[in-house]
ZABA-799868 format. One line per field, with one value per residue: residue number from 1; y, z, x of N, C-alpha, C, O in turn. Coordinates in pm, 1 decimal, decimal comma. Atoms other than C-alpha are relative to their C-alpha. Example, Ala and Ser with C-alpha at 12.3 -4.5 7.8 and 13.67 -1.06 7.14 Angstrom:
2
dose <- 1 2
n_v <- -119,0 -119,0
n_w <- 0,0 -6,0
n_u <- 89,0 -82,0
ca_v <- -450,0 -106,0
ca_w <- 780,0 714,0
ca_u <- 1230,0 1367,0
c_v <- 120,0 109,0
c_w <- 0,0 73,0
c_u <- 90,0 -77,0
o_v <- 118,1 219,8
o_w <- 66,5 89,9
o_u <- 193,6 -26,1
# end
This chain:
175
dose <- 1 2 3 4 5 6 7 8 9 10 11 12 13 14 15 16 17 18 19 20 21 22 23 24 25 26 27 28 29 30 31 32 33 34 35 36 37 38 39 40 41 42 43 44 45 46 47 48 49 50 51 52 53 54 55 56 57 58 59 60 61 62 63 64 65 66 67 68 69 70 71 72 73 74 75 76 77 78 79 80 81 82 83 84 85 86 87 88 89 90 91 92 93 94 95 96 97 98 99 100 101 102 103 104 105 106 107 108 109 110 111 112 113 114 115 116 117 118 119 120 121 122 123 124 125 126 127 128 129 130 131 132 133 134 135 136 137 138 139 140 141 142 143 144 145 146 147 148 149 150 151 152 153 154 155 156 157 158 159 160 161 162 163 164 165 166 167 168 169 170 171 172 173 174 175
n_v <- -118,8 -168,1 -52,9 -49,2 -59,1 -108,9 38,0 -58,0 35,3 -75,0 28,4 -76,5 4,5 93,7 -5,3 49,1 130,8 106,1 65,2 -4,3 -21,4 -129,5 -3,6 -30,2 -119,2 135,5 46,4 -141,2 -54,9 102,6 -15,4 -105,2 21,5 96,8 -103,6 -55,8 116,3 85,4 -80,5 -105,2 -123,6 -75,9 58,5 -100,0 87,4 -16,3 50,5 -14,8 -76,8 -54,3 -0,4 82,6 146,7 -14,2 -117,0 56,8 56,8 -72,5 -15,2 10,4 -59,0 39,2 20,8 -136,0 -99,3 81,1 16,7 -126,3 -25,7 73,8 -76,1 -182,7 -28,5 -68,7 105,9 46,0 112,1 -83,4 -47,8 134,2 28,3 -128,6 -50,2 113,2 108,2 97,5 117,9 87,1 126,2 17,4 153,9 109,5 -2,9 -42,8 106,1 -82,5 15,8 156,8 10,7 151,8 37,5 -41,1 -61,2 -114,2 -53,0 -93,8 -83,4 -78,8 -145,3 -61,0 -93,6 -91,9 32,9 154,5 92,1 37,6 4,7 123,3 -32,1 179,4 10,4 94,2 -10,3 96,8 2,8 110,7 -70,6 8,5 45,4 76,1 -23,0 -71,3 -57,3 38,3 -167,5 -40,7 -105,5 -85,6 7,4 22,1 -90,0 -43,0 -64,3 -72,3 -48,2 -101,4 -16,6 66,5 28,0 37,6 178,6 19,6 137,4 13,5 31,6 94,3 106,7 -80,2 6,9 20,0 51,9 -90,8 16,6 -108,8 47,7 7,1 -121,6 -152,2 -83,4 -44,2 -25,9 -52,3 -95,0 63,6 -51,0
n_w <- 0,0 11,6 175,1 104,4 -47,8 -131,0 -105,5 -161,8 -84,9 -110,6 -138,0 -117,5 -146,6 -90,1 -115,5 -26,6 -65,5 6,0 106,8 78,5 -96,3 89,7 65,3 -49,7 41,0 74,5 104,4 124,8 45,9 92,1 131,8 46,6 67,1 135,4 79,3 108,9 112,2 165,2 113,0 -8,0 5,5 -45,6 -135,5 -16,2 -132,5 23,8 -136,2 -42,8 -118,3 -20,2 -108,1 -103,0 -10,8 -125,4 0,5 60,6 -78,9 2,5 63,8 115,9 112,7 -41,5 127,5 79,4 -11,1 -44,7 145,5 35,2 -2,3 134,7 173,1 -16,4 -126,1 96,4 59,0 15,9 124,3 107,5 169,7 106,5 79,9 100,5 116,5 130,5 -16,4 87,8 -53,8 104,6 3,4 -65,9 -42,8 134,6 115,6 113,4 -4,0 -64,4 -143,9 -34,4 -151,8 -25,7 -90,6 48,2 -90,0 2,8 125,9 -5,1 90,5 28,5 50,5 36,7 72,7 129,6 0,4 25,5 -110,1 11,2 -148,2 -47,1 -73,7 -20,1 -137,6 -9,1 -13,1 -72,7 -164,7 -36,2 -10,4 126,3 -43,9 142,4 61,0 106,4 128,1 110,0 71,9 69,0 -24,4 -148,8 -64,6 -181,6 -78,0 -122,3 23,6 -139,5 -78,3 -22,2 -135,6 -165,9 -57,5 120,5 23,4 112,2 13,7 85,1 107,3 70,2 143,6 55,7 -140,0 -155,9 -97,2 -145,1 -78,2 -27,0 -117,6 75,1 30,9 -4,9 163,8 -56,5 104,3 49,2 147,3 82,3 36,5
n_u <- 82,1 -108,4 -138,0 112,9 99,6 7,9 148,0 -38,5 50,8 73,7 51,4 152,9 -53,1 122,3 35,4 165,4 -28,9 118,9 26,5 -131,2 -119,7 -38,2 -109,7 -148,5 -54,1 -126,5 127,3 16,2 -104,9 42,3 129,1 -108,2 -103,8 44,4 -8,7 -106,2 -52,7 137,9 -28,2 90,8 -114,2 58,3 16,6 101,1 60,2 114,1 44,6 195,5 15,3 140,7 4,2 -22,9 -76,1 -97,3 -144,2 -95,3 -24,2 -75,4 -96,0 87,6 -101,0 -157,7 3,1 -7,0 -110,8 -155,6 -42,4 -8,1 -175,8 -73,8 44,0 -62,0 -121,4 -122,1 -70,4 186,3 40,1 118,3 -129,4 -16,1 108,6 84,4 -121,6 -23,0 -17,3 87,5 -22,5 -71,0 45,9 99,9 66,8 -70,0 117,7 -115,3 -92,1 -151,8 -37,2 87,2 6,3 -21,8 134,6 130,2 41,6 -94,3 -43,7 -43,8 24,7 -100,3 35,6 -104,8 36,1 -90,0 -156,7 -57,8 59,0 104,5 66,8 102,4 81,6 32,1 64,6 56,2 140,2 54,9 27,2 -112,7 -187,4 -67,0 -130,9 -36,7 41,2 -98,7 29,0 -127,9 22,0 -70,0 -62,0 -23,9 -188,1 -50,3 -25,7 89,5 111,3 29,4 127,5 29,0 46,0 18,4 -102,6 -108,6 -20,1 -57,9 -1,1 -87,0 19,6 -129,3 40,4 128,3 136,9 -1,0 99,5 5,4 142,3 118,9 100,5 110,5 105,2 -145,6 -43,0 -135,5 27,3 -141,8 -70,3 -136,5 -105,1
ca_v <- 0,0 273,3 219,3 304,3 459,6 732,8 722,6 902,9 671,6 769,3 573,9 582,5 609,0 310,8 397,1 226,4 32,5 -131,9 -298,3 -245,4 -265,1 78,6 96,6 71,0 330,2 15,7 -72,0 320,6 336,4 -13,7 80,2 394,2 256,4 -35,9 264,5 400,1 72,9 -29,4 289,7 569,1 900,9 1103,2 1016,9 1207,6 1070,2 1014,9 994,2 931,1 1161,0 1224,3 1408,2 1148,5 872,5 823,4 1036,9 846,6 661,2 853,4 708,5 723,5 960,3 860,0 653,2 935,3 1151,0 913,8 848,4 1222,9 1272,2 989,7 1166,3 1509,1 1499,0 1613,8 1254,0 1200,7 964,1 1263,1 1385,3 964,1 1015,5 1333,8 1402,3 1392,1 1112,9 784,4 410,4 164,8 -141,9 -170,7 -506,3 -742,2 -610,2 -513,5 -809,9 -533,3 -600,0 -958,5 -1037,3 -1351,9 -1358,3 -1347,5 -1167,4 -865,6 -607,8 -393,1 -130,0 39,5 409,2 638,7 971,7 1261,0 1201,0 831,6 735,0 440,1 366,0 42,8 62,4 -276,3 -372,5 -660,5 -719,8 -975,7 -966,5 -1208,0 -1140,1 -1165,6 -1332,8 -1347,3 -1161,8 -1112,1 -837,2 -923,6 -580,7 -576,7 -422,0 -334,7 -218,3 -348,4 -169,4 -25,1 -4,8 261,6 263,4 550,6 636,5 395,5 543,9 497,7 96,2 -34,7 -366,5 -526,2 -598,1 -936,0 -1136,6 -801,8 -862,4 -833,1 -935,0 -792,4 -871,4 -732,1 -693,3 -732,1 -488,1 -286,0 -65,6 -71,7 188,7 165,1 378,5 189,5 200,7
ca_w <- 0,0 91,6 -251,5 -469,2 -226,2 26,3 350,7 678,3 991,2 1215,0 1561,3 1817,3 2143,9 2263,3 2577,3 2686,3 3019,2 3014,7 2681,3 2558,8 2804,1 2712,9 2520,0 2639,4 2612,2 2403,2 2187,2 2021,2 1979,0 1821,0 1598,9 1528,1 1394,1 1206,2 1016,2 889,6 812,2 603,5 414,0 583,5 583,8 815,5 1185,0 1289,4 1675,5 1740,5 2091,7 2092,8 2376,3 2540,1 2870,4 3042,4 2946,6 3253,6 3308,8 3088,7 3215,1 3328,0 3076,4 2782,1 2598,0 2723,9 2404,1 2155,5 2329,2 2338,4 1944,0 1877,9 2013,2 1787,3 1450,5 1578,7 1787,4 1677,4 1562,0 1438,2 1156,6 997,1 726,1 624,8 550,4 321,3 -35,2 -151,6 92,3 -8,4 105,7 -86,9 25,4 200,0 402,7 139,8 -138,5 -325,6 -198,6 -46,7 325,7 436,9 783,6 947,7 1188,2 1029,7 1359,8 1290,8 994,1 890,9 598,2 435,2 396,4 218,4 230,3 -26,2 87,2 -4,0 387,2 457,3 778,0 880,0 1045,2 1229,5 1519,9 1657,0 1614,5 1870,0 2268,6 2303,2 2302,1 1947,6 2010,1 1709,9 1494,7 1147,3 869,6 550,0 348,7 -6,8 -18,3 353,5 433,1 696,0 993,4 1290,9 1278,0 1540,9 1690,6 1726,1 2053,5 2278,9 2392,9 2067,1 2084,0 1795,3 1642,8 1412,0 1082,9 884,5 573,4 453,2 799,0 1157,5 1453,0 1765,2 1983,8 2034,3 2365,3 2315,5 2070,2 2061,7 1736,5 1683,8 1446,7 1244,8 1041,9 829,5 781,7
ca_u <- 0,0 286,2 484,8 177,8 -55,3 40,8 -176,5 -193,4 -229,2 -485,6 -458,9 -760,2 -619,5 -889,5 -1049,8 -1332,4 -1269,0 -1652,4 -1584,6 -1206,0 -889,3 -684,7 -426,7 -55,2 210,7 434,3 98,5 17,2 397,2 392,8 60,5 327,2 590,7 390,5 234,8 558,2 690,1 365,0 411,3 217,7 396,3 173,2 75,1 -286,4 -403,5 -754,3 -907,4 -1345,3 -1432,2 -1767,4 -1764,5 -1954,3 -1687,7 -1452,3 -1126,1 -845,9 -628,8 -307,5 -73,4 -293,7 -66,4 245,7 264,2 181,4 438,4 759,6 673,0 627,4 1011,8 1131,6 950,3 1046,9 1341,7 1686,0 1787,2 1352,9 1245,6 1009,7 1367,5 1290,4 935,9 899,2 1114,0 1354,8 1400,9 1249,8 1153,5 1379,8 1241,2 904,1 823,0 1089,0 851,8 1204,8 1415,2 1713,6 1642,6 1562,1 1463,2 1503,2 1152,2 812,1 722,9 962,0 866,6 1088,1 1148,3 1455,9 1466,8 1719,4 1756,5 1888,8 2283,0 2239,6 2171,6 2051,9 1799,9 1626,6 1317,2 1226,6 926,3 857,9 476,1 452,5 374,2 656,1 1087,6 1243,9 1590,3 1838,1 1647,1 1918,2 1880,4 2074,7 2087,2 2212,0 2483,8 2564,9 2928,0 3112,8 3150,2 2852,2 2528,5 2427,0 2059,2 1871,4 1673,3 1859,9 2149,2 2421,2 2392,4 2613,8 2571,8 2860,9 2830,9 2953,2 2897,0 2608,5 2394,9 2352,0 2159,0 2012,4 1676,9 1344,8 1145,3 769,7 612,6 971,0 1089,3 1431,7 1565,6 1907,7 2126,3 2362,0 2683,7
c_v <- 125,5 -3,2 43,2 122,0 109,1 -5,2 116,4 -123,8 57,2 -111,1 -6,7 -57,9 -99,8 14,0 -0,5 -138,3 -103,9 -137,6 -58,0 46,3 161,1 -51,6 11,2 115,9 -119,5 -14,0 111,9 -18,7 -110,4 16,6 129,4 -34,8 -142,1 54,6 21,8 -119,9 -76,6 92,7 158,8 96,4 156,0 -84,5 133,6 -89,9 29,1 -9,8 34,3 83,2 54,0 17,2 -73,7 -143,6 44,4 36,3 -138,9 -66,7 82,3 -26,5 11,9 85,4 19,0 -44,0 100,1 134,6 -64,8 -45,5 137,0 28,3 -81,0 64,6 115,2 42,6 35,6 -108,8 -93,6 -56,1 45,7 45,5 -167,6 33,2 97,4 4,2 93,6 -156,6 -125,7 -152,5 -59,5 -127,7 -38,1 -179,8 -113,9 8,5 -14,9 -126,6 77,0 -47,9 -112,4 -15,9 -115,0 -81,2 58,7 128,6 110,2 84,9 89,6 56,3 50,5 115,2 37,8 134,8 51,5 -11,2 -128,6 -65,7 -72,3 -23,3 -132,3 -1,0 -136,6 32,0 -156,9 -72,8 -75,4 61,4 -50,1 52,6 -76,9 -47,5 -40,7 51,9 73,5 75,1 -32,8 92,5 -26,1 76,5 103,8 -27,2 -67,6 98,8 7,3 29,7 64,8 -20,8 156,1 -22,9 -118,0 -21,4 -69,4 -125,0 11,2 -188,8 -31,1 -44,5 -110,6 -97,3 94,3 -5,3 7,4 5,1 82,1 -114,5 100,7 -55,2 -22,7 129,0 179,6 44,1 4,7 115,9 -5,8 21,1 -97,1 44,9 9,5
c_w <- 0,0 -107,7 -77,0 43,3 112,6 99,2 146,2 95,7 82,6 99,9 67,7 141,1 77,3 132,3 63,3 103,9 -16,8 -117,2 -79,4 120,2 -95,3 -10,2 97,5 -44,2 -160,8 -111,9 -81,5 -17,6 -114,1 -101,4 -112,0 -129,9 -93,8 -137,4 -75,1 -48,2 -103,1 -84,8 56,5 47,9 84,0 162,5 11,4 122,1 58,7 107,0 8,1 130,5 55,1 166,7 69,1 -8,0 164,9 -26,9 -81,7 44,5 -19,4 -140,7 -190,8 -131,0 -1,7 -170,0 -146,4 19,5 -61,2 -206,0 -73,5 16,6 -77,6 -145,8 12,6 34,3 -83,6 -102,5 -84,5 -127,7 -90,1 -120,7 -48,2 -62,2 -116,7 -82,6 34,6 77,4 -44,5 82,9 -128,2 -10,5 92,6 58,0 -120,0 -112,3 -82,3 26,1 53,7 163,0 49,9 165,6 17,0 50,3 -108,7 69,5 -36,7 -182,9 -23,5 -141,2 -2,9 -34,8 -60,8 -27,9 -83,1 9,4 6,9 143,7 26,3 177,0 6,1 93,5 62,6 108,5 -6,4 44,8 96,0 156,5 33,5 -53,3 -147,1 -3,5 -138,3 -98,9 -108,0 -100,1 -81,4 -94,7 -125,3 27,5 173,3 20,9 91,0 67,7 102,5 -54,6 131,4 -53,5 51,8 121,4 95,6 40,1 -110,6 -0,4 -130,9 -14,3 -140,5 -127,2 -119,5 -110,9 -28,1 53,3 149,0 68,8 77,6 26,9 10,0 148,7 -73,1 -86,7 -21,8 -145,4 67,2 -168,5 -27,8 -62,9 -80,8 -45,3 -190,5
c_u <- 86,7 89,2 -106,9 -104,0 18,1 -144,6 95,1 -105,2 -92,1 4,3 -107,3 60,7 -94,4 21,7 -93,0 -20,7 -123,4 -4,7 172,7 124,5 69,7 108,2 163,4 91,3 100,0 -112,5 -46,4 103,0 -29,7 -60,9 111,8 58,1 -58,7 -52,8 83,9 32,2 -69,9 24,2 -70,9 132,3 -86,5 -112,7 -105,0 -66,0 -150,7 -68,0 -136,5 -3,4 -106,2 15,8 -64,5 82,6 90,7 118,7 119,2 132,2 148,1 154,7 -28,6 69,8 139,3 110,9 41,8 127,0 157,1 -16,0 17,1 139,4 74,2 -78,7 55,7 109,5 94,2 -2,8 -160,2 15,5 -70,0 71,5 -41,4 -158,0 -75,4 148,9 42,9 41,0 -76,4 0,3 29,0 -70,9 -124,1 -47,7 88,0 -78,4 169,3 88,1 117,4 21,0 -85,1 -20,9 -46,8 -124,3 -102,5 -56,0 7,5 -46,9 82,0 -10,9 129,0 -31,7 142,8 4,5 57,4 167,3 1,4 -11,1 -103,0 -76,3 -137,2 -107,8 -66,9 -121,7 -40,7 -109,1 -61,2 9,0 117,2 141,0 11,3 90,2 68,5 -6,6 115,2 -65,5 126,7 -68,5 100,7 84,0 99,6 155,1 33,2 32,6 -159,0 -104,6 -20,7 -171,8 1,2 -109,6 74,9 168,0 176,4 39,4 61,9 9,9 104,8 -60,6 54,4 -116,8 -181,0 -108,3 61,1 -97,9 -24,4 -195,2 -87,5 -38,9 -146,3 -35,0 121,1 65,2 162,8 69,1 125,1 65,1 167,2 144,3 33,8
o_v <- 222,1 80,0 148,4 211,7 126,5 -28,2 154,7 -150,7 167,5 -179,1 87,9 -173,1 -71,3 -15,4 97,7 -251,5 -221,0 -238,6 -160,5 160,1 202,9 -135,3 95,6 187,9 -81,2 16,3 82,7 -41,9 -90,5 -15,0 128,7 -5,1 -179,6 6,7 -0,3 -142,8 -153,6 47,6 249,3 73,3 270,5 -177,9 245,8 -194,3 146,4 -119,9 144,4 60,5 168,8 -79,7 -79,0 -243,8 149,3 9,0 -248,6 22,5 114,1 56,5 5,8 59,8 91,1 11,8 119,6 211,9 0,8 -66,8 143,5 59,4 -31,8 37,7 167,2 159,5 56,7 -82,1 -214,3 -30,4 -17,4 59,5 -179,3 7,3 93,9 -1,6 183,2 -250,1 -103,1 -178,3 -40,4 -178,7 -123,7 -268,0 -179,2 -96,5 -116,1 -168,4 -0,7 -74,8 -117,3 40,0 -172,6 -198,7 161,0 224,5 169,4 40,7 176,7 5,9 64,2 131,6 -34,6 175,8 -18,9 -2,6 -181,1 -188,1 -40,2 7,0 -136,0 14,4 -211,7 145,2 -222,8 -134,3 -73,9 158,3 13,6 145,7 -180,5 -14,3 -127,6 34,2 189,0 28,4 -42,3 92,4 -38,8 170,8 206,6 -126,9 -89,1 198,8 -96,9 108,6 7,5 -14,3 225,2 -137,8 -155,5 -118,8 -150,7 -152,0 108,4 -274,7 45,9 -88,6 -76,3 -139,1 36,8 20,5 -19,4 58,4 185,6 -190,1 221,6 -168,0 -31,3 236,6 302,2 -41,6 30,7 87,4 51,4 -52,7 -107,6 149,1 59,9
o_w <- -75,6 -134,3 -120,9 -29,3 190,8 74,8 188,2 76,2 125,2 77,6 37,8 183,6 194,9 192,2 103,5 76,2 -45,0 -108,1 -141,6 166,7 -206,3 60,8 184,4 -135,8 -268,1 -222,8 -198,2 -137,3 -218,0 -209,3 -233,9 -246,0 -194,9 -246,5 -195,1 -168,2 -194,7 -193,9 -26,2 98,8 42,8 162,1 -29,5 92,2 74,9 89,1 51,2 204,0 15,3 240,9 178,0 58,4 229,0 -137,1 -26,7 118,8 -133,2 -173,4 -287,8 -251,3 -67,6 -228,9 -204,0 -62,5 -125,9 -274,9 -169,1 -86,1 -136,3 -243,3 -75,9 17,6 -203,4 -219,3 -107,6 -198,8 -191,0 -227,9 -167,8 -180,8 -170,1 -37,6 83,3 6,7 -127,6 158,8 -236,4 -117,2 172,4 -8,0 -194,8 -167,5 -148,7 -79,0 67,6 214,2 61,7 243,3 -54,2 24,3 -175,5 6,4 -53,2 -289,1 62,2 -213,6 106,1 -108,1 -42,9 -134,3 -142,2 -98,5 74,8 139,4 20,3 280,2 -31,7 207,1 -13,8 156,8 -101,1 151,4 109,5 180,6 123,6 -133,8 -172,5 -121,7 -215,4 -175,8 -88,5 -149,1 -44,7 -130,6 -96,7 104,0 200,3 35,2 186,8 13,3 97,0 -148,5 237,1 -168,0 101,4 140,6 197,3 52,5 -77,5 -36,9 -202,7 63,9 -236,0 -121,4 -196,0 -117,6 -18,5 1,9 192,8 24,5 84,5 -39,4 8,1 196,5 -195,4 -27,9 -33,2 -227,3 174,2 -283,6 54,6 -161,3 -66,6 -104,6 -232,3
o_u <- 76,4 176,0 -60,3 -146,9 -75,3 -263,0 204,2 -223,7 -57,9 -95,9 -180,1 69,4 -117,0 125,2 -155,4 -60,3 -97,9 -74,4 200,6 131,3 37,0 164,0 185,4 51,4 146,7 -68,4 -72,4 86,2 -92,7 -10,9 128,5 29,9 0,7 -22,0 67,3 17,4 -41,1 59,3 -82,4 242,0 -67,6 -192,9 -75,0 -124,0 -184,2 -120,1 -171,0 92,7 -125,4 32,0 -7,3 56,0 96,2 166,1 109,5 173,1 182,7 239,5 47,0 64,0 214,2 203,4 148,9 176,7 238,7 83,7 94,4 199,7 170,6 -8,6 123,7 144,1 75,4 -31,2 -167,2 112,6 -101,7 12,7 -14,7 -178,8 -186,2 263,3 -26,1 78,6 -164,4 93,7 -26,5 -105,2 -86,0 -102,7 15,3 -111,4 191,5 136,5 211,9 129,7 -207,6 56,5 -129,1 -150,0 -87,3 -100,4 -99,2 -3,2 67,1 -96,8 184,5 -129,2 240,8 -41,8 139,2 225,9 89,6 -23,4 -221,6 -16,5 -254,3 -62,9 -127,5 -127,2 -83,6 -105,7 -183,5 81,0 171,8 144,8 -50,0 98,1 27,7 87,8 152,9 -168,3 243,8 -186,2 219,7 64,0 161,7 225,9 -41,1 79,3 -224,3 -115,2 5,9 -216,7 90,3 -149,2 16,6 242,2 262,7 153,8 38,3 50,7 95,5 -175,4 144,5 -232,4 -289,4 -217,1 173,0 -199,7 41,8 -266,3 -64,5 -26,7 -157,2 -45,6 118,6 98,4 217,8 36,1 196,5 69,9 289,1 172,4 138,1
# end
């Protein structure tokens, strides 16, 4: 859908204890970042609201915030989703970035100076362990992670590994 079709995600902050548990701060980010990596290039958050529903539950936009600083922030993911940057390889549609778990989607981006940036989550409740990307083309040398603290994972034979927690985005810039 996001190589042909441009889309804006819309979210709904679900909050409806009588009927629907609420949402986690890990589960909007999650819905987040599955968005960009399906193809959507515009994040718009949606919360039903009728003064007599009951007061929200305090972390209800915890979520929404902590993905807003990864799109916006100095080091933000919003320069990958607007030209002249571009997605190279959406979900192994192109065959450039393979991934080892079904669980795990990810997405290649690139922007206008030829950088590239991997966008991974791992859609499941459950730990990821292992999980290899094998990237056409990928130099040797570091992949750094973005939001967690300049983690660096090595790079050999045009892949490398790392783990997911449940429901965790990991994002990284290629060497």
């Amino acid at each position: 859908m996001g190589r042909d079709k441009r889309y804006v995600l819309v979210p709904e902050l679900i909050q409806d204890p009588p009927k629907l548990k609420p949402m986690t701060p890990a589960e909007s980010v999650a819905e987040c970042y599955m968005g960009i990596i399906h193809g959507a290039r515009g994040i718009v958050f949606f919360r039903d609201y009728h003064p007599a529903d009951p007061p929200c539950t305090r972390d209800l936009w915890e979520g929404p915030k902590r993905f807003s600083r990864e799109l916006f922030g100095p080091d933000g993911l919003a320069k990958l989703l607007l030209p002249p940057s571009k997605a190279v390889d959406i979900v192994d549609e192109a065959k450039i970035a393979k991934c080892s778990n079904p669980a795990v989607d990810a997405s290649l981006f690139e922007d206008a100076q030829g950088r590239r940036t991997l966008v991974a989550l791992n859609s499941l409740k459950k730990p990821a362990q292992g999980v290899r990307f094998e990237i056409a083309d990928l130099r040797p040398g570091l992949v750094r992670t973005r939001f967690e603290g300049g983690r660096t994972l090595a790079v050999q034979d045009n892949a490398f590994a790392d783990d997911f927690q449940p429901l965790q985005p990991h994002v990284y810039d290629l060497p």
